[in-house]
C-alpha positions in Angstrom: 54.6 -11.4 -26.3 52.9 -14.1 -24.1 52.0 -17.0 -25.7 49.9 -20.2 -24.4 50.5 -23.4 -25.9 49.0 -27.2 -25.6 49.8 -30.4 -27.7 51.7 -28.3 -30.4 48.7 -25.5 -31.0 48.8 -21.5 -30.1 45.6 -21.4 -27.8 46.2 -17.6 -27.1 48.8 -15.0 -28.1 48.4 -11.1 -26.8 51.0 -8.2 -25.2 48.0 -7.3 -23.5 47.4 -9.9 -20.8 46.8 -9.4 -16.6 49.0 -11.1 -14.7 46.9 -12.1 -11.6 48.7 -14.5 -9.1 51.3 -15.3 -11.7 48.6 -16.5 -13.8 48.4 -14.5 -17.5 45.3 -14.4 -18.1 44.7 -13.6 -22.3 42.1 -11.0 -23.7 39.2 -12.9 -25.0 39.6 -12.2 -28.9 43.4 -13.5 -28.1 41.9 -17.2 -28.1 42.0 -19.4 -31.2 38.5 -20.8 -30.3 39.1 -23.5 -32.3 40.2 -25.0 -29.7 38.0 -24.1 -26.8 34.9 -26.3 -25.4 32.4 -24.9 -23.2 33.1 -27.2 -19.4 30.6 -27.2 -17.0 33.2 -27.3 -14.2 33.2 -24.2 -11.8 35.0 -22.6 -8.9 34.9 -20.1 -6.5 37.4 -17.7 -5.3 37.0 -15.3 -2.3 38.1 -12.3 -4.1 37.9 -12.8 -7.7 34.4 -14.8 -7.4 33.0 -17.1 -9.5 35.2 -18.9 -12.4 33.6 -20.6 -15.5 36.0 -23.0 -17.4 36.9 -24.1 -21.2 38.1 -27.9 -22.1 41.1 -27.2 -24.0 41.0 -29.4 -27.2 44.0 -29.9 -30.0 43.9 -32.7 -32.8 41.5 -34.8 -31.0 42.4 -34.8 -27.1 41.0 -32.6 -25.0 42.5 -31.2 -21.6 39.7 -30.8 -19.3 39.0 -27.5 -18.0 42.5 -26.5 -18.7 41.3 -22.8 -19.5 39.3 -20.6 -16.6 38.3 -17.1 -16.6 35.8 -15.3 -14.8 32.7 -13.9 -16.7 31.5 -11.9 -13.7 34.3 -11.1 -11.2 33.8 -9.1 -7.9 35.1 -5.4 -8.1 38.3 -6.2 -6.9 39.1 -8.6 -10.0 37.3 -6.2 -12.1 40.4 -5.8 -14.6 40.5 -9.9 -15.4 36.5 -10.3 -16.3 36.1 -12.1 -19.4 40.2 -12.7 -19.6 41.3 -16.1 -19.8 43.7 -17.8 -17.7 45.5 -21.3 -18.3 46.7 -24.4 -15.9 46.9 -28.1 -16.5 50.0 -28.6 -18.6 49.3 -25.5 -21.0 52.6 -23.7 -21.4 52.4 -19.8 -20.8 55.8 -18.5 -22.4 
């Protein structure tokens, strides 16, 4: 079963993620939002559209906008909307 992990904590665990680009990206009530912070940081893709992003925080530090998903994709991403997605030094085993 997937598994993403930062600084020792379980951020998301599912058998039910997208893989997207060689990204898993994790259903949404997969996350342990204990350890999500709403980020104001943003990106755009061409064909997935507009990404939103989560500070990943665990025992005090926080990774910024280590978590992205995409809360409104365009029909050809359709299948990842709301499904999160990890970079930055989170470990996706």
């Amino acid at each position: 079963m997937p598994k993403a992990t930062w600084n020792g904590a379980v951020l998301a665990e599912s058998d039910d993620t997208r893989v997207v680009e060689g990204n898993h990206y994790f259903p949404p009530e997969s996350l342990n939002q204990a350890h999500f912070a709403a980020s104001e940081h943003t990106s755009v893709c061409g064909w997935k559209g507009t990404a939103r992003y989560f500070d990943v925080v665990v025992d005090g530090q926080t990774n910024p906008a280590a978590a992205w998903y995409y809360p409104a994709p365009k029909p050809a991403a359709a299948e990842i909307g709301g499904y999160v997605a990890f970079w930055r030094g989170v470990e996706v085993s």
